[in-house]
N, C-alpha and C positions, 0 to 999 in steps of 0.2 A: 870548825872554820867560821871565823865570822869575817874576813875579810875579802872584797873582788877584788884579784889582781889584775889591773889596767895595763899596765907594763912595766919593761925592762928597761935597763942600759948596762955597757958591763961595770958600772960601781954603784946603781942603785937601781929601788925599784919606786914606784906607785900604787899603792894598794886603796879602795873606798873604804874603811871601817864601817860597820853594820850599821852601829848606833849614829853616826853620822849621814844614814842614808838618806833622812826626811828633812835636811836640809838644804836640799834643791840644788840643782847643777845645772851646767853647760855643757852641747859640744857645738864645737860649729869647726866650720872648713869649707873650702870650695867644694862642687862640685865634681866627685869622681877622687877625693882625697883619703876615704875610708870612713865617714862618718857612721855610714850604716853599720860597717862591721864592730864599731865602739859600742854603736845601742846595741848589737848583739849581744855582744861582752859583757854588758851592764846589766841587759836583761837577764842570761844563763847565769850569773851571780846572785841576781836576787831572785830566780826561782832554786836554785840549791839551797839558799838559806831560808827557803819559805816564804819567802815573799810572792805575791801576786802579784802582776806587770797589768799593764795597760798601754798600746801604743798603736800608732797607724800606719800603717804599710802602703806609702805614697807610690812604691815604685813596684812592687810586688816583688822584692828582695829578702824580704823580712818574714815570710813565709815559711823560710827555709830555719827557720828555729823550731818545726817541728819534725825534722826529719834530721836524723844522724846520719856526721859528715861520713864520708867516704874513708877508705883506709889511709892515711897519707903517703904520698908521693914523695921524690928526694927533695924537692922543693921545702914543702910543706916538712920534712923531717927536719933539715937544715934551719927551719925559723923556728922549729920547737926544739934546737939542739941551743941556738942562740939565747931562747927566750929561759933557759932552763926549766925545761917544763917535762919533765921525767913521768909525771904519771897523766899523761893525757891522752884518752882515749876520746873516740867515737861516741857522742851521746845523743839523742832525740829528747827534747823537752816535752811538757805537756803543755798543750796549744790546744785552746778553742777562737774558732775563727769567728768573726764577726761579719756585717755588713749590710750598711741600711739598705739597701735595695732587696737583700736577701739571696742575692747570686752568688758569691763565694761565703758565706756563711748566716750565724743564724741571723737573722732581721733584729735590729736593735729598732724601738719605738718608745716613745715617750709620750705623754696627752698634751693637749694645747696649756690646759691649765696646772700644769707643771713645768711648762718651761717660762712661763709666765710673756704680759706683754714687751719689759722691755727686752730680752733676746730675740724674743720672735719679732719685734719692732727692727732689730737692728736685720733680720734676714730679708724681712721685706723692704727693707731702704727705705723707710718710711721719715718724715719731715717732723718736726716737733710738733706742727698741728696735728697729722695726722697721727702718730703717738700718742698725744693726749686723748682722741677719739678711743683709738686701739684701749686703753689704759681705762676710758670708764666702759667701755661693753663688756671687760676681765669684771671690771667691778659690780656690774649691772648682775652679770652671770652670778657671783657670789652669793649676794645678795638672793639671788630667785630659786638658786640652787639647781642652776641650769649646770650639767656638766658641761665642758668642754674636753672632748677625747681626742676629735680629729678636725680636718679642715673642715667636712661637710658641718659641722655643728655652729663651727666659729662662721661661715658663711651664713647658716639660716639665726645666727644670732645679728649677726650685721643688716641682713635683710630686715628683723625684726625692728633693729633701731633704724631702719633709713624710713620705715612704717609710721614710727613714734618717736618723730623727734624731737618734736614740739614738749612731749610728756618728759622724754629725759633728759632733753636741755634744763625743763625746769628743776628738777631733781638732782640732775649730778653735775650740769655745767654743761654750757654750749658745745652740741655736735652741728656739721655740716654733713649734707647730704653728698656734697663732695667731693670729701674727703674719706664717706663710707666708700663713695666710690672708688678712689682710688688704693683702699686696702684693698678693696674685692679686686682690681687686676692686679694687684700685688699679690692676691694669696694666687692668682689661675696663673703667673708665672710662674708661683713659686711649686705648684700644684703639674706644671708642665715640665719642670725641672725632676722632677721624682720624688718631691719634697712631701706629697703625700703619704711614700712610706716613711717616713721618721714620726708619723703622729697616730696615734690609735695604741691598740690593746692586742696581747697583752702585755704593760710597758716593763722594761727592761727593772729588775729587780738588783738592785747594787750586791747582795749577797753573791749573786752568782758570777762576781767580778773575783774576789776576794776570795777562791778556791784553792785547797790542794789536794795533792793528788796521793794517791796510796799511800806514798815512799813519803808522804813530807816536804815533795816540791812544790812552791809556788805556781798556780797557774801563769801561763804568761796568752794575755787575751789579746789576738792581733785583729784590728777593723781594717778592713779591706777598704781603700781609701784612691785606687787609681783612677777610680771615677768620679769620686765626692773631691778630689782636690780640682777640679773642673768645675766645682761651684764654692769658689771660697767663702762664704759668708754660711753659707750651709755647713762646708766642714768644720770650721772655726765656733761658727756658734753651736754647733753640738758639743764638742767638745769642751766646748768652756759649759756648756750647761751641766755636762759630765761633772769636770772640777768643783762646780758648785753645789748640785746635788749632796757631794761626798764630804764637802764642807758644812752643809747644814743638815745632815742625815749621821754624820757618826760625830761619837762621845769625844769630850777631851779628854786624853791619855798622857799629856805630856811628851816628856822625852824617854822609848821605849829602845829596848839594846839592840832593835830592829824595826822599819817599818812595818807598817800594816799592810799597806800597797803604794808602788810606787808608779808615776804618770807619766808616760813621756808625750811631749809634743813635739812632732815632728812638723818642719815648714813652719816653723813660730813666728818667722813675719807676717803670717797671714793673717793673723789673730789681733796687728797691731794698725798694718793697715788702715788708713781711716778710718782707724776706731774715736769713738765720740766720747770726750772727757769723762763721762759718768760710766762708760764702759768699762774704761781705762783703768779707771780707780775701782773698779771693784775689781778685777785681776789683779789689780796689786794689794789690795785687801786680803782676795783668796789666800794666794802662794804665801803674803807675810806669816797667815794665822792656819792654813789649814796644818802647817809644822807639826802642831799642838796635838789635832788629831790622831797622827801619824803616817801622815800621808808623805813622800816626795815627789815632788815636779820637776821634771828635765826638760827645759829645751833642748829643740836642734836649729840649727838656722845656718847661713852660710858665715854671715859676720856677728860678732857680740852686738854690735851696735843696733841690729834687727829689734832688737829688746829694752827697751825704755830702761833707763839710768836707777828709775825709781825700784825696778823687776830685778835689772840687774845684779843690785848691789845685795837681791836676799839669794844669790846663788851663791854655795861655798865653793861646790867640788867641780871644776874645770876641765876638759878636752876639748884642746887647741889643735886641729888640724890644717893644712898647709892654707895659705891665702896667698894668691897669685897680687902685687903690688903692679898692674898694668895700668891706672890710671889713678888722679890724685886724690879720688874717693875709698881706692881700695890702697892707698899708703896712709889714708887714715885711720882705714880700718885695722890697717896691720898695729897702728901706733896705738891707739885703742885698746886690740886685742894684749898688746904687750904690758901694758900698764893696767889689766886687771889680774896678774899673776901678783903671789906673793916673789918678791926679788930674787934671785941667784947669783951670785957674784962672779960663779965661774959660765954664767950662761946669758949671751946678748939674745934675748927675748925678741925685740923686734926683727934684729937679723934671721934666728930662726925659722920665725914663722914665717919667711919664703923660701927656706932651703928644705923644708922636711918635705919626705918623699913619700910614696903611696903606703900606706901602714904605720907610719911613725906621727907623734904627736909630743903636743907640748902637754905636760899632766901636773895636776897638782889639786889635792883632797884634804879635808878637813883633818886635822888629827888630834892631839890630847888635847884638851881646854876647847877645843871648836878653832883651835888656830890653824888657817893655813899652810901646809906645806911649802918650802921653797919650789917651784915649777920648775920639773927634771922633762928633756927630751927622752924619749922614752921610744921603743918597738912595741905600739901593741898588740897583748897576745893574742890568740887565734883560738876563735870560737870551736865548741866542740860539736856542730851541729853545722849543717847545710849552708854554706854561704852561697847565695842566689836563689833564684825562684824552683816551684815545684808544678809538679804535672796537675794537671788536673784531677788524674786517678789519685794521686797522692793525696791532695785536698778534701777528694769526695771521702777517701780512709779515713782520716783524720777526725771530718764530721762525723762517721757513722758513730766512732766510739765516743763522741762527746758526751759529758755528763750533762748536759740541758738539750739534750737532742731530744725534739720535737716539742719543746717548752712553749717554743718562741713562732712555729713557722708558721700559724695558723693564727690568722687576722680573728679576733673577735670586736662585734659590734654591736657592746648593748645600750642598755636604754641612757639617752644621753640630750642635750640642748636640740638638735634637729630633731629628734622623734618629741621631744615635747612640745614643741613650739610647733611641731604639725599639726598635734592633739589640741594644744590650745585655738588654735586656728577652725579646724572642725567642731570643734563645740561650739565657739563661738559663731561660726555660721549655721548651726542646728538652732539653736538658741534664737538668733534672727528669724530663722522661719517657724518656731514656734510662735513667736511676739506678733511676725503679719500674720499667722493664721493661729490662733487660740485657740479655736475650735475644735480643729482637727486633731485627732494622733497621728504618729508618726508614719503607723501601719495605713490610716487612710490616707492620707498625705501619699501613700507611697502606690496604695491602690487609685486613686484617683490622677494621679499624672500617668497613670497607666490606661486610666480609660481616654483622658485626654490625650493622649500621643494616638490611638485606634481612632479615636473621632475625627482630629486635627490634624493629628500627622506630625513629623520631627521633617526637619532639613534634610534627613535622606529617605525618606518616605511619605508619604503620599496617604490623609487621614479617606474615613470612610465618607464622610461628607464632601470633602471634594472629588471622590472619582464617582459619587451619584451624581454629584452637581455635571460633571461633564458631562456623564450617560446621557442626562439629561438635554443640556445640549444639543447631543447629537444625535438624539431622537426625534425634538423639535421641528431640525433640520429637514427630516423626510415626510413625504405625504401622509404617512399613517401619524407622524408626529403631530401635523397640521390639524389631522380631524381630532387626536386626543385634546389639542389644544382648543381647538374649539368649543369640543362636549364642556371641557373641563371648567371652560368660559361662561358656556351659556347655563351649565347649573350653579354657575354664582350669581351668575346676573338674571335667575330666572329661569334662561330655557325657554323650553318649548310649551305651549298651552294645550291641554287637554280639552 
């Protein structure tokens, strides 16, 4: 088999060809019109033909591709009688669950100095001044061979430049003090958000994306995302940091009779969203060249239009579901959506795409020569695996037999920019106190503030000199004090004569 069948009608069908896969697609649809059930489709095809999946699970829907469906009902018999699908059973995929927080799966982490400063620039909403700062402390760090692994390192690096600015304005270009400042409550927002766990060790290894499983299926990797789509600039910039990684970490292969691993993005307006021209352009960089790789990228979005013209035009393989025309933005978008199908003569396109009903869609896939297909209304078929969410027992199942179980769940924190820039710190004031006192070692140094605290005393106690000095005092005070005083007088000044 090398082809996913997407769907039916009763005089034709829609199928993805394999080798076609890495040429990037679409679906989009309103909301509640079946989209999710399409990336199911897509996904249980490119894990049968060995593909590895990547995708996020915004609504916790998509979960349910690691659990096999249910036996079908008359329902569900009547759309597999329709869709002619005679050998289809009940299957469970192989699913490793993901999730930066580390609550429904393993914790995904990357280091600061891997996602570099312009991603992490665009999560902190940071201004082109402060960028350029952000951008020479990345460089500063290089240079010193300071690591950057987590937030705490990039913050005691910040701190270090707001110390020395004078030294590396001169060096690498004017910083402000700030502007240090305001990435530091940029990173404690981002740090109050739970953006802490996305940074540190040990970082997510891209091998263990790219898995299959005994039989030859494709892993299909789902991020737990019902939380992180609650801070879109966090989900959005992982995920393209994800795409990019994959972009400059694997070999060109050309055009392979299958991909290597295919991407979906789900919620793909998010990613575009005031995004900042130089962003822009490198997502369309990615998706044009990462082809080559063998990689595919799939949006999801509710309209095509969600997706820059520039992005758009490198998708081949198409799923059009329903778009409700209720006001004159969304009869643009129907019009839109209609004029990027290859033509049909016996099919009004724009009409369509508000009469199709929950499960049906407009389809159309690359075929011989990379040409589009004429776009057929279509029934699509119906996943072999759990449509909707799963239990929690279910979930915990799932992880127990993962193959990267216990890789990931265990924070390590070694030697890095905060632990050195402490040590530079302490030395340097060892150093100081050797220069005022030469003399001394470090052991007397260290015995003599010790005698000096019992003489003198500290802020919470009280030396041996001042509680004589008071005895004293208050010895003074009394009649017997008065004759000590006296004697004590008159054998300085003399006394008494013999």
């Amino acid at each position: 088999m090398s082809e996913i069948l997407i769907g039916r009608n009763d005089t034709a069908e829609v199928a993805l060809e394999s080798r076609y896969g890495n040429r990037h697609g679409m679906v989009a649809g309103a909301t509640g019109t079946g989209k999710s059930v399409s990336l199911m489709v897509l996904a249980e095809g490119f894990s049968r033909l060995g593909v590895p999946c990547v995708l996020a699970d915004v609504k916790g829907d998509l979960a349910g591709l690691a659990i096999a469906a249910s036996e079908p009902n008359d329902k569900i018999k009547a759309r597999l009688s329709k869709l002619r699908l005679a050998d289809w059973q009940p299957q469970a995929n192989p699913v490793i669950f993901w999730d930066l927080y580390g609550k429904q799966g393993h914790p995904l982490r990357t280091t600061a100095s891997d996602m570099g400063p312009t991603l992490l620039g665009r999560v902190l909403e940071l201004n082109d001044t402060q960028q350029g700062v952000l951008e020479i402390v990345f460089k500063l760090a290089d240079d010193q061979g300071w690591l950057l692994l987590d937030l705490a390192d990039l913050r005691a690096l910040l701190t270090f430049a707001a110390d020395n600015a004078k030294d590396i304005s001169t060096q690498y270009g004017l910083i402000g003090k700030t502007s240090i400042a305001a990435i530091q409550r940029a990173l404690l927002a981002l740090e109050q958000a739970g953006g802490e766990n996305l940074f540190g060790e040990p970082a997510l290894e891209l091998a263990d994306l790219m898995r299959q499983d005994m039989g030859g299926h494709g892993v299909i990797n789902v991020l737990a995302a019902d939380q992180l789509i609650l801070k879109p600039r966090l989900y959005t910039t992982f995920l393209l940091w994800l795409l990019s990684e994959l972009f400059e970490q694997l070999p060109e292969v050309g055009d392979l009779e299958q991909p290597r691993l295919v991407f979906f993005f789900d919620e793909a307006h998010l990613l575009f969203d005031d995004c900042p021209p130089a962003l822009r352009q490198r997502v369309e960089q990615v998706v044009r060249l990462i082809r080559s790789k063998g990689v595919g990228v799939y949006f999801c979005s509710q309209n095509p239009d969600d997706v820059p013209d520039e992005i758009l035009g490198q998708l081949g393989n198409r799923i059009q579901h329903a778009l409700r025309a209720f006001t004159p933005r969304d009869q643009k978008a129907v019009r839109a959506a209609a004029e990027t199908f290859a033509p049909n003569p016996g099919l009004d396109v724009a009409e369509a795409i508000g009469q199709l009903g929950v499960g049906e869609a407009l389809a159309s896939t690359l075929r011989e020569g990379g040409v589009p297909s004429p776009v057929e209304r279509v029934m699509v078929t119906t996943p072999r695996c759990r449509i909707g969410a799963i239990s929690e027992a279910e979930r915990a199942a799932v992880r127990q037999r993962s193959p990267v179980g216990g890789k990931y769940e265990t924070a390590v924190n070694r030697d890095s920019a905060a632990e050195m820039l402490a040590r530079r710190t302490d030395t340097r004031a060892a150093d100081a106190t050797t220069v005022a006192n030469p003399s001394q070692k470090p052991e007397d140094n260290a015995w003599s503030g010790a005698v000096h605290d019992a003489l003198l005393g500290t802020k919470r106690r009280q030396g041996m000199i001042e509680t004589m000095g008071k005895q004293v005092v208050r010895t003074m005070g009394s009649q017997l004090g008065r004759q000590i005083l006296r004697g004590v007088l008159g054998g300085i000044f003399g006394g008494s004569r013999r």
